[in-house]
MARLOKOL-41085 format. One record per residue (C-alpha): residue in one letter; x, y, z. Coordinates in steps of 0.25 Angstrom, whole numbers, padded with zeros to 4 digits, always signed. Example, Ala and Ser with C-alpha at 12.3 -4.5 7.8 and 13.67 -1.06 7.14 Angstrom:
BEGIN
A+0049-0018+0031 S+0055-0004+0029 
END
This chain:
BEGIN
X-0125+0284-0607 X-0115+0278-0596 X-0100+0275-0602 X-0095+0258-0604 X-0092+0252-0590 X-0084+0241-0594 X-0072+0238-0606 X-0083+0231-0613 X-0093+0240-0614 X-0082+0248-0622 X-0081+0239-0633 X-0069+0231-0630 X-0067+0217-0633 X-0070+0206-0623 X-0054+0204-0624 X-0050+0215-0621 X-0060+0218-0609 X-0056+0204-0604 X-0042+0210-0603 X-0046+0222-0596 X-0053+0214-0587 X-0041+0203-0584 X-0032+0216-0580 X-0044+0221-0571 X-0050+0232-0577 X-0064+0235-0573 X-0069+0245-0581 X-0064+0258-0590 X-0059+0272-0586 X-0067+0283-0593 X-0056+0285-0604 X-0057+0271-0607 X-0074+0272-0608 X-0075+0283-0617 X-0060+0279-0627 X-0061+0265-0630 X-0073+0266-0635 X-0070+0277-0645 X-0056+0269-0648 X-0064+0255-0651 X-0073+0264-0661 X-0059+0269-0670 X-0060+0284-0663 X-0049+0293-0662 X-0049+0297-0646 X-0043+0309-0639 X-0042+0305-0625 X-0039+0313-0615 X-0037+0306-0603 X-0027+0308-0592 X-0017+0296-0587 X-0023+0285-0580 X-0034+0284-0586 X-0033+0272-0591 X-0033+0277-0606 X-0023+0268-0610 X-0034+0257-0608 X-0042+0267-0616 X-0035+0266-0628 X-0029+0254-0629 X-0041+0243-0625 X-0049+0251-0639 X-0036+0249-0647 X-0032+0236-0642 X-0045+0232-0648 X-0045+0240-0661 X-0031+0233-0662 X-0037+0219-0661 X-0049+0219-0670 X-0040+0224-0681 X-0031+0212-0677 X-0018+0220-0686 X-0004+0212-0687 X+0005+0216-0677 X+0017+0219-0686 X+0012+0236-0686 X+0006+0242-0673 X-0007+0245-0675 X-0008+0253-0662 X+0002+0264-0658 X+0000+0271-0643 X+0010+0283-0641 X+0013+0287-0627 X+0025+0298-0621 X+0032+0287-0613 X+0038+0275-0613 X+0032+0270-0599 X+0017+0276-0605 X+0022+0265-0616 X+0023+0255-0608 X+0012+0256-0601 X+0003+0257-0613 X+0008+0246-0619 X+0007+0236-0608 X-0007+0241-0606 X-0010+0237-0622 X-0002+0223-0618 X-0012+0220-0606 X-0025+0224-0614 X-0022+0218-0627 X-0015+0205-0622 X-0031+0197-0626 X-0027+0203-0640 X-0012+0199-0643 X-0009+0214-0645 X+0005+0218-0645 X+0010+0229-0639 X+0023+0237-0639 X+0029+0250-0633 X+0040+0258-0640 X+0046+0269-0631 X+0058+0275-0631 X+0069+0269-0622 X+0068+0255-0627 X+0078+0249-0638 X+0074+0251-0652 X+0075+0237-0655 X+0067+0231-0644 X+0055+0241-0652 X+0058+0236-0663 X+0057+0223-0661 X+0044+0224-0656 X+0037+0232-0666 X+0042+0222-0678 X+0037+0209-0670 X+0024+0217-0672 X+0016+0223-0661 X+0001+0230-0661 X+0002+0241-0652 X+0015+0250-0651 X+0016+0260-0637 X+0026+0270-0640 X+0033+0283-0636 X+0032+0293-0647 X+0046+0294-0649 X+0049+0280-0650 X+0037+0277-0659 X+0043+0288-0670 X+0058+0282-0668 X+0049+0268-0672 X+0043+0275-0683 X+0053+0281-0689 X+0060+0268-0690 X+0051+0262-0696 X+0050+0251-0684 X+0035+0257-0680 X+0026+0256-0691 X+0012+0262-0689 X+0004+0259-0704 X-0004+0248-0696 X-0008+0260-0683 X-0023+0258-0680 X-0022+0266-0668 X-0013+0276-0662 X-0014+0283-0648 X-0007+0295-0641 X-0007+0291-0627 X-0003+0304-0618 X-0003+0312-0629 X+0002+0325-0621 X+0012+0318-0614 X+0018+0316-0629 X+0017+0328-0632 X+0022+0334-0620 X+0034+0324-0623 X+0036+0332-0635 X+0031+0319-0645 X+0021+0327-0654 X+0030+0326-0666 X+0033+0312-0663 X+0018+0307-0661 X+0014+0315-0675 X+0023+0309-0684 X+0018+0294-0676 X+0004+0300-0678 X+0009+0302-0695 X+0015+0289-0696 X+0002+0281-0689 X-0010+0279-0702 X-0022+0290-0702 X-0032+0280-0701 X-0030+0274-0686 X-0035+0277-0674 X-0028+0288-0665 X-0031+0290-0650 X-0025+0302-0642 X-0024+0302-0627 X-0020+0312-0619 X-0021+0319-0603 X-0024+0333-0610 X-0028+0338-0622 X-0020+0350-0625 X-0020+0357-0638 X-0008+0349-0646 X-0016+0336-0641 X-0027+0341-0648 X-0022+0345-0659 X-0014+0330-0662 X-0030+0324-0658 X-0037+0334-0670 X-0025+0332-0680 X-0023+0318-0678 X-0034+0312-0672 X-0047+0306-0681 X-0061+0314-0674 X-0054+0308-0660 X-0066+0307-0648 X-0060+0314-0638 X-0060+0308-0623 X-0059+0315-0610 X-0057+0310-0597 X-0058+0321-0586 X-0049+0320-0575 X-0057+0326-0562 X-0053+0329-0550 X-0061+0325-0536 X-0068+0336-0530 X-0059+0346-0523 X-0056+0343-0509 X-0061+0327-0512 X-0047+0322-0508 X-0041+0330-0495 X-0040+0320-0485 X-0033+0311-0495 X-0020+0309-0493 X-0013+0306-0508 X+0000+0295-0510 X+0007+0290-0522 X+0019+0281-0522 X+0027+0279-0534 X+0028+0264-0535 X+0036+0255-0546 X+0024+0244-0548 X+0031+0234-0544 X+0033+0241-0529 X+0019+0243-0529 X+0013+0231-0519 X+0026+0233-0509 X+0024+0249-0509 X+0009+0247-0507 X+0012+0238-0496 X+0022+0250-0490 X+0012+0259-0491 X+0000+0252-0485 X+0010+0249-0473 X+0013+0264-0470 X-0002+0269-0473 X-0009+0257-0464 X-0022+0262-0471 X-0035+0257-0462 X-0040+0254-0476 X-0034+0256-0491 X-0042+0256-0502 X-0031+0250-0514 X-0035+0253-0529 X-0029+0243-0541 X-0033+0247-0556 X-0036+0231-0558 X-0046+0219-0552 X-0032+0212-0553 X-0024+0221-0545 X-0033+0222-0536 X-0032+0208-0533 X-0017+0206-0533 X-0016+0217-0525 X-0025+0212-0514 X-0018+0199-0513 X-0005+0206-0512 X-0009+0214-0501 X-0016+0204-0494 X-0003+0195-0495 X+0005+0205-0488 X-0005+0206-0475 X-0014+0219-0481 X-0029+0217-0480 X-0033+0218-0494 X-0047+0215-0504 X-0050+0216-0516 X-0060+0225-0521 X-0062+0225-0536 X-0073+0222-0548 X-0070+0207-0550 X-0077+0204-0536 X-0092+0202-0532 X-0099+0211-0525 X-0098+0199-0512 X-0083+0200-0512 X-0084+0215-0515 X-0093+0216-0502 X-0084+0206-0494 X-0072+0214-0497 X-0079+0227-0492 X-0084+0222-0480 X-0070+0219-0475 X-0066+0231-0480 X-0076+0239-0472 X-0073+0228-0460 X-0059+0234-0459 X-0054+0220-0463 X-0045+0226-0476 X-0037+0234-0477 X-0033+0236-0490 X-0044+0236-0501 X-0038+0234-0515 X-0048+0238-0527 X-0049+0242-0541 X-0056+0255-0544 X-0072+0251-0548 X-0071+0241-0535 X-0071+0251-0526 X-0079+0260-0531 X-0090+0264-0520 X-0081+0260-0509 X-0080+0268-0496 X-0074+0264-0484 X-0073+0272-0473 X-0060+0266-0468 X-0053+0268-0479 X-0040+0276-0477 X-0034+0272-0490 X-0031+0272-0503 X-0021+0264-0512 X-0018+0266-0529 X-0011+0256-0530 X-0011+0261-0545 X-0014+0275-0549 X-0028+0276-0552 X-0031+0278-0568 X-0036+0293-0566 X-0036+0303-0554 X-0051+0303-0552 X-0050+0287-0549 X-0037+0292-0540 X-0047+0303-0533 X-0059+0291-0533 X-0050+0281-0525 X-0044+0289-0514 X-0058+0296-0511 X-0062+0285-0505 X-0054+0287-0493 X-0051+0300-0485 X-0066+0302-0485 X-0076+0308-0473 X-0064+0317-0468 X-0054+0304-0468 X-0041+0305-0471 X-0036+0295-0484 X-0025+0290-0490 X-0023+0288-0505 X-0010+0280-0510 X-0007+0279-0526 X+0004+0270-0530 X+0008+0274-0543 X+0020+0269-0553 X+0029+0279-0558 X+0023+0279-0571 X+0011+0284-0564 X+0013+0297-0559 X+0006+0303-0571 X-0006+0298-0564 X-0002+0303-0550 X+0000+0317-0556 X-0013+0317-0565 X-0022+0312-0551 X-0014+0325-0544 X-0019+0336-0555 X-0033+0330-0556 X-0035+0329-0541 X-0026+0342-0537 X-0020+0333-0526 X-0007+0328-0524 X-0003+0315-0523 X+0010+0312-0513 X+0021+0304-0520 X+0027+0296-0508 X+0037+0287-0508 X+0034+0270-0503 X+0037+0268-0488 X+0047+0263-0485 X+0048+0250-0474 X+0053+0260-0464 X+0042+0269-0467 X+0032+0257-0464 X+0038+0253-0451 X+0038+0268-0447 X+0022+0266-0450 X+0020+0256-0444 X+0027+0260-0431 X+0018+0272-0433 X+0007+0265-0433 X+0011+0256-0420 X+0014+0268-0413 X+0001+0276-0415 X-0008+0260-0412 X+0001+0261-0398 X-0002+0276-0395 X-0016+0273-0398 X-0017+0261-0386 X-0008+0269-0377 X-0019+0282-0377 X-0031+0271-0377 X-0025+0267-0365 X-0031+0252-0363 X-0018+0244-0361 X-0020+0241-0346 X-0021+0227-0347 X-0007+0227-0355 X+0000+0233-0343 X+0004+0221-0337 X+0013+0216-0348 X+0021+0228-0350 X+0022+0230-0333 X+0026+0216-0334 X+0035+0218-0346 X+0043+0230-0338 X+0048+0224-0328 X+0057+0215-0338 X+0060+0226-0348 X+0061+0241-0351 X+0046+0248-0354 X+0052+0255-0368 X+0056+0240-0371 X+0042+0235-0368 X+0034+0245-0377 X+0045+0245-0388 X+0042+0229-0389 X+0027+0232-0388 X+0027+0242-0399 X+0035+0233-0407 X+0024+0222-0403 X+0013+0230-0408 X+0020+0236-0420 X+0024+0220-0425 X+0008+0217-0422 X+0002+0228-0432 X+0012+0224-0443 X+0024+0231-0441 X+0036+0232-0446 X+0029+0222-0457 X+0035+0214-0469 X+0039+0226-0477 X+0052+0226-0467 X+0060+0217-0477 X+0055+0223-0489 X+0062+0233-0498 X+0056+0247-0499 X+0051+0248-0514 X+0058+0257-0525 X+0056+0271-0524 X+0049+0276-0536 X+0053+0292-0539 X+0042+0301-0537 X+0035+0304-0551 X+0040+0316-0556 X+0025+0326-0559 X+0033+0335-0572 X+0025+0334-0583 X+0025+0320-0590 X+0036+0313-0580 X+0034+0298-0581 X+0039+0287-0573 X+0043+0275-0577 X+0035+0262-0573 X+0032+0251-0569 X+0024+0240-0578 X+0015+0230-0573 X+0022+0215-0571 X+0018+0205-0580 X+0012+0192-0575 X+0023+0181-0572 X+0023+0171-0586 X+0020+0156-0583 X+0030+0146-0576 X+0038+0134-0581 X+0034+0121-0574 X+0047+0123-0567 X+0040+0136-0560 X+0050+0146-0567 X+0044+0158-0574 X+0046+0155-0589 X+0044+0170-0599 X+0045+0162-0611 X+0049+0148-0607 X+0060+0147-0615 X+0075+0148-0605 X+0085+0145-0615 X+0092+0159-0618 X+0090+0167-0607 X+0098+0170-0596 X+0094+0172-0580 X+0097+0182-0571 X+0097+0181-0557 X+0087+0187-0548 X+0090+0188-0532 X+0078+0186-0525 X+0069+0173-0525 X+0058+0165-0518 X+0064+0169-0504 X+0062+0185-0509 X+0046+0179-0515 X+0052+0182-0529 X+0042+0177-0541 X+0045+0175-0556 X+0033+0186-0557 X+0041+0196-0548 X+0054+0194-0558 X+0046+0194-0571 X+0038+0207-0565 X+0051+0213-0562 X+0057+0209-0574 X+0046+0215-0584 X+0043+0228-0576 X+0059+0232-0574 X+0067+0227-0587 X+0055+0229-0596 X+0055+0215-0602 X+0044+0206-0605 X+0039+0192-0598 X+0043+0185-0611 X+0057+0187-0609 X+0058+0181-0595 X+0063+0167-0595 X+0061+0158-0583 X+0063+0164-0567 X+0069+0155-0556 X+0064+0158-0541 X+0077+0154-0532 X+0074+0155-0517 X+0085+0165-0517 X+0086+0170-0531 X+0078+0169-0546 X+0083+0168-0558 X+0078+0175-0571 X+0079+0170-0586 X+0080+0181-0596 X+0086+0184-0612 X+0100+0189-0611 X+0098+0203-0617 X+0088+0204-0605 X+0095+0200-0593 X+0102+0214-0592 X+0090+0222-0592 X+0084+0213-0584 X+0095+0214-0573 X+0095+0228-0573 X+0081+0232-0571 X+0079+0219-0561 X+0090+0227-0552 X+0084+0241-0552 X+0072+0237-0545 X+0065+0229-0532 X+0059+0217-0534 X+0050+0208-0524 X+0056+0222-0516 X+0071+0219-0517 X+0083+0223-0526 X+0087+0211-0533 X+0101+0205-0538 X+0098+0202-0551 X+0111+0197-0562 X+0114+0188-0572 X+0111+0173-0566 X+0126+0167-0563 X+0121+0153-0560 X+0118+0148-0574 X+0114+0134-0571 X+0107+0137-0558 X+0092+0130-0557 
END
């Protein structure tokens, strides 16, 4: 009997498969197949499942669901999740807020780090699903600020990272306090003996899950040669853009998780000069077959796609391939770049990869027993170095063909007004200036450089989150958070329309680097020269100070306190 293709098929409701379908999900990873299923039905569930496997999808899209058929009042959460750090709760509970926006479920992570109060606050406005550290989550308990009587469900999310933390004590007294009756899930890279010995002493007859991590055949991957650049996600587009400059693949093949980043990124590239198409499920097979005729034309040179799309594909020219997210699981990573290097080619595999990430890089290197070089984003100089590289080697290359006789005449011409050096310096400078060189990146800023991970035992970096979608303008075209200005107070932003500055650039900025929420940015003014930012006073210093740490639109900006208090 062949396994569910589709969310549907797995018994989730037409909501929440809707939601999966906005963010561009096309169909489930094997953990997701064989737990949701088991999760829907009330089952305990031991999974055992390595990182990036999309078991966070796994756990949450059953419980999500379990959450809303019981329809419970938010005052108590009714699901608890308990992860070993606070970026892994982060990222756990914006994954709940993006599957569970169709259902009005609130989410909130606790973690240690963040103000007490702020915590507080948040767990008596009332809040469904609680993300937490362990530690944190017992400081909670033990004042009485977390209450668990209403807990339906409760996972262990990387449960050997915990314990290797040294939270056993910690998640057995959250384990005592949660009621017998609800449903426990366990999760975890290996299952070592202490693991299994928490799954038989607190776990109800759990099904147990496996997902096998196998490697590609030995010797599949030598002409391969493997990249990974640690990249804030905001750096991403501008790093990628380096990258593809210094490589000048005849043809890269660029995966995306998502039908929607696949498109975005397409546009992008193709709005900075790349030949770039979409492949991905959402196309008829008439577009799918135009895209890959021009493909196979030599008319692209960039093919962005999501995993199921390019399934099937090979194209002999194909020189590269581009991550531009790590995959979900090292034998999708060792699927992708097999498709070049092949028939005794030479290939190239790039993976850009937050620093939150490295956990996957690491896991890809064990299952494969390759390792993946960390290199640092080229820098302008290094692309104009390339690219006189590149003119050098296309000018040796006419020179040894030899067929130029009928140019003669213009440098014989040419030399009896000015010195020969002078004459094939300004030729080269010529040709160079023909094939693109030195190119637009000469007035941008080289991007942040990202540490290298660290590959000790259970290291993590901290990330970056997605940025949220720009909230509706005022008729006047300002970007409004919660309409209301009165209150707030604006700082001052240097860059404007001359640097191509959007109010979505400042409220990405804004959310991902002072941790704040949409809803508490006021209106943004675009000047030519400068933009002005409404915000609470207790905000404005954080702000400030995280707005001045990092690059935005590729620049360091001046960022205070706005002086000019009845500037329009």
């Amino acid at each position: 009997m062949s396994l569910p293709a589709t969310f549907a098929d797995l018994g989730l409701q037409p909501s929440l498969v809707e939601t999966l379908a906005t963010l561009g999900y096309e169909e489930p990873t094997p953990i997701q197949r064989e737990t949701i299923p088991l999760l829907l039905a009330g089952r305990d569930v031991v999974g055992q499942a390595a990182t990036g496997t999309g078991k966070t999808a796994a756990f949450a899209l059953p419980l999500l669901q379990r959450i809303e058929r019981a329809r419970p009042h938010p005052s108590r959460p009714v699901l608890l999740v308990l992860v070993p750090t606070r970026e892994l709760a982060m990222q756990v509970a914006e994954a709940f807020h993006r599957y569970g926006r169709a259902t009005g479920t609130t989410v909130l992570p606790i973690y240690g780090g963040q103000a007490f109060d702020q915590q507080i606050r948040g767990l008596r406005r009332g809040v469904h699903v609680v993300v937490a550290t362990p530690g944190r989550a017992l400081d909670h308990l033990r004042r009485g600020t977390l209450v668990l009587s209403e807990l339906i469900a409760l996972v262990l999310d990387e449960a050997d990272e915990m314990l290797d933390m040294g939270f056993a004590d910690e998640i057995d007294l959250i384990l005592d306090a949660a009621p017998a009756a609800r449903q426990t899930a366990l999760f975890s890279a290996t299952i070592p003996t202490r693991i299994a010995a928490i799954a038989e002493r607190r776990l109800r007859g759990p099904a147990r899950v496996a997902i096998s991590r196998k490697a590609g055949a030995p010797g599949s991957l030598p002409k391969v040669r493997q990249t990974a650049y640690v990249v804030a996600r905001p750096n991403k587009l501008n790093a990628l853009s380096r990258i593809l400059d210094l490589e000048a693949p005849t043809l890269a093949l660029v995966f995306c998780r998502t039908r929607t980043e696949v498109d975005t990124l397409t546009q992008t590239l193709a709005a900075r000069g790349y030949g770039a198409e979409a492949l991905h499920g959402g196309m008829t097979q008439d577009q799918r077959n135009r895209v890959m005729k021009r493909t196979r034309s030599g008319a692209v040179d960039l093919l962005v796609a999501t995993d199921v799309a390019a399934r099937g594909l090979d194209i002999p020219q194909l020189s590269h391939v581009v991550n531009f997210d790590v995959p979900n699981s090292p034998a999708a990573y060792v699927h992708r770049i097999g498709r070049t290097g092949r028939a005794g080619r030479a290939g190239v595999a790039i993976t850009l990869a937050e620093p939150r990430e490295h956990r996957l890089l690491r896991n890809i290197e064990q299952v494969t027993k390759q390792r993946i070089e960390i290199a640092v984003v080229p820098t302008v100089v290094d692309v104009r170095a390339r690219r006189l590289d590149l003119t050098r080697a296309s000018i040796s290359e006419l020179i040894r063909a030899g067929n130029f006789d009928g140019y003669r005449v213009v440098v014989e011409a040419l030399a009896q007004e000015f010195d020969l050096m002078d004459i094939a310096t300004a030729a080269v400078q010529h040709a160079h200036t023909a094939a693109g060189g030195p190119g637009t990146e000469a007035d941008e800023a080289d991007p942040p450089v990202v540490p290298a991970p660290s590959r000790s035992k259970g290291a993590r970096s901290n990330g970056q989150k997605l940025s949220l979608p720009p909230t509706p303008r005022d008729s006047a075209g300002f970007h409004r958070g919660n309409g209301v200005s009165s209150g707030l107070v604006r700082i001052y932003v240097g860059a404007g329309r001359k640097a191509n500055m959007r109010p979505a650039d400042l409220v990405g900025a804004i959310i991902n680097q002072a941790g704040i929420t949409g809803q508490d940015i006021g209106a943004i003014e675009i000047a030519d020269r400068f933009s002005l930012v409404e915000l609470p006073e207790e905000l404005v210093d954080q702000v400030i100070t995280a707005l001045r740490a990092v690059t935005v639109k590729g620049k360091r900006l001046t960022v205070r306190r706005d002086k000019a208090k009845g500037r329009e």
